[in-house]
C-alpha positions in Angstrom: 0.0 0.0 0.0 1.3 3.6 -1.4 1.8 6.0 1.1 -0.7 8.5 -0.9 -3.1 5.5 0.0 -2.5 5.4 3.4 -2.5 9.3 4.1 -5.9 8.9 2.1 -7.5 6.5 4.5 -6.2 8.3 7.9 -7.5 11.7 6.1 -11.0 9.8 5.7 -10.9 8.1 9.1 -10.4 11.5 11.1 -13.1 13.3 8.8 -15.8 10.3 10.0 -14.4 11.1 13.6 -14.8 15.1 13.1 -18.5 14.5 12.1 -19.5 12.0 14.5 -17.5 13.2 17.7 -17.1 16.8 17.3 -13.7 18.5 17.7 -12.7 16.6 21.3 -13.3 12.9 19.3 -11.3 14.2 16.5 -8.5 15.9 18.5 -8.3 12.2 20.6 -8.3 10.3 17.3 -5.1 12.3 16.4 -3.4 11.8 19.5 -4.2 8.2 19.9 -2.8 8.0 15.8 0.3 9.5 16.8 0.8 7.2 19.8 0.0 3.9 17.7 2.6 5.8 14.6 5.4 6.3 18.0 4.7 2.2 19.0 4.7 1.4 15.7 8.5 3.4 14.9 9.7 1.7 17.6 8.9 -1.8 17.3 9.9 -1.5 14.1 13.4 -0.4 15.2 13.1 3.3 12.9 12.7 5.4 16.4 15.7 5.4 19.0 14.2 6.4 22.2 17.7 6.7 23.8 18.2 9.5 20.8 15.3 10.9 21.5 16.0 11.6 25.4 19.3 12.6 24.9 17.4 15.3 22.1 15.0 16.3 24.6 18.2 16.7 27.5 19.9 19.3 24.8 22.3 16.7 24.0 23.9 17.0 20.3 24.7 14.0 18.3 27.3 13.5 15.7 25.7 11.7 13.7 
């Protein structure tokens, strides 16, 4: 599945959310979505958390 496919289906998922839920359904839709995308970075090994922390400490990486 193409990402324009994907982005598609999200984009049509949080619209059905926005009209059934109002704005607080559709705002938790979006966080929830970004959790899941985070879990999912991780566990596919794309998303270093160590990196992350050390980003969010105001420590630089060479690399």
């Amino acid at each position: 599945m193409s990402n324009t496919t994907v982005g598609i289906f999200v984009g049509a998922i949080l619209a059905v959310v926005a009209l059934w839920f109002g704005f607080w359904g559709f705002l938790l839709a979006v966080v929830l979505m970004a959790i899941g995308a985070l879990v999912g970075r991780i566990l596919e090994g794309k998303l270093d958390l160590g990196a992350v922390a050390d980003a969010l400490r105001g420590k630089r990486s060479s690399s």
